[in-house]
C-alpha positions, 0 to 999 in steps of 0.5 A: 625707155620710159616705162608705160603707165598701167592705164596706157599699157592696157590701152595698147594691149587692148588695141594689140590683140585686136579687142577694140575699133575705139581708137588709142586717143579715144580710149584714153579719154574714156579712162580718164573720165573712169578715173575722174568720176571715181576719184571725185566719189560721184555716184551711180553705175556705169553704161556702155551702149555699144560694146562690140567686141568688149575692149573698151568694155575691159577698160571700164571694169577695170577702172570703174569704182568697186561699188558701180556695176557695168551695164552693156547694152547690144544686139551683139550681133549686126547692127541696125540699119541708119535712118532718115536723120543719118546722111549718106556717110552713114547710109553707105558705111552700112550698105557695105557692112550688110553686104557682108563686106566690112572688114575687122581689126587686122584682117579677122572678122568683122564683130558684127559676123562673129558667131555668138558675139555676146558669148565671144564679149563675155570670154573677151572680159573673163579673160581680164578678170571681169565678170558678173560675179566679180565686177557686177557686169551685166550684158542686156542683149536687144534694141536700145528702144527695147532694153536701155530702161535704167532704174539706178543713177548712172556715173559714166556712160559710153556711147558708141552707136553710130546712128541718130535715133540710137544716140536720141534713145540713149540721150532720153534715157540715160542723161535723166539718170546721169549724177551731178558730175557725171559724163556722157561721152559720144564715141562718134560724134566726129565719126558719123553726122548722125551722132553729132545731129543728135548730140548738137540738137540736145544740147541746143536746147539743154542747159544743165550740160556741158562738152568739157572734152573735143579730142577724137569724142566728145565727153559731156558733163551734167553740171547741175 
């Protein structure tokens, strides 16, 4: 049988102890983008805004560069409800996770019940070996409106919050800071219609950016 490469194997372990909702193909295309932009030296940090449980998380401080820190953003805890620009798929899927009725990965606890979400998602990476004082990890707890205000370029950003208005604030405020060669990939984009609203009307109208994968999510370039 042929042996896993070291990048799938973490994949499926990460999916194996239940860490991540990101899906195998998914997660692939958020490694590949890791590996590409440290292998073309492009710089700035890394974002993930929507971390959850922290897998996909794990599999960015893993891969990232040494010299990048890892910026999460969350309320960890319940996610904010949809608004007006989200359709009815987003409407009902939270009426059914503020219900207290979501169910998690094989059967636990749905993230967002978890008690201390943001102290399970630091044990979840300590566990892997990543850590504020070994991998430059910061965890900024809030509303995206409130919290995601970046000062250093950014190389990668993982975005994976569902809803219109959280992708419209995570577009305006990371995509001035994205470096030249840099990705900006849509977790939902073909999960939930607000996330695609907001991904298609940006790109509507803005000519320095590309989709450059389709495959599950969608993963944008800066291209000039």
């Amino acid at each position: 049988m042929q042996k896993r490469r070291p990048v799938e194997a973490l994949i499926d372990e990460l999916r194996d102890k239940r860490l991540t909702y990101v899906g195998p193909i998914k997660l692939k295309n958020l490694a590949w983008a890791a590996i590409d932009v440290g292998q073309r030296g492009i710089q700035g940090d890394f974002v993930e805004a929507g971390v959850a449980l922290g897998g996909s998380a794990i599999l960015l401080g893993r891969l990232k560069p040494p010299r990048a820190n890892l910026y999460l953003y969350d309320v960890f805890g319940l996610i904010p409800p949809p608004g007006e620009r989200d359709d009815v798929d987003a409407h009902e899927r939270f009426s059914v996770i503020s219900s207290g009725h979501a169910e998690g990965l094989g059967g636990n606890k749905y993230y967002g019940y978890v008690d201390d979400l943001e102290g399970s998602v630091r044990s979840n990476l300590a566990a892997y070996g990543i850590s504020e004082a070994t991998h430059g990890v910061r965890l900024i707890r809030g509303l995206f409106q409130d919290t995601l205000h970046l000062t250093g370029s950014v190389a990668l950003a993982h975005i994976d919050c569902d809803w219109y208005e959280s992708v419209k604030v995570c577009i305006a405020r990371i995509f001035p800071k994205l470096s030249k060669g840099g990705y900006m990939i849509f977790d939902d984009y073909k999960s939930y219609s607000g996330c695609r609203r907001a991904v298609d009307e940006w790109l509507a109208t803005e000519g320095t950016a590309e989709i450059v994968f389709s495959n599950k999510s969608v993963g944008v370039m800066k291209i000039s």
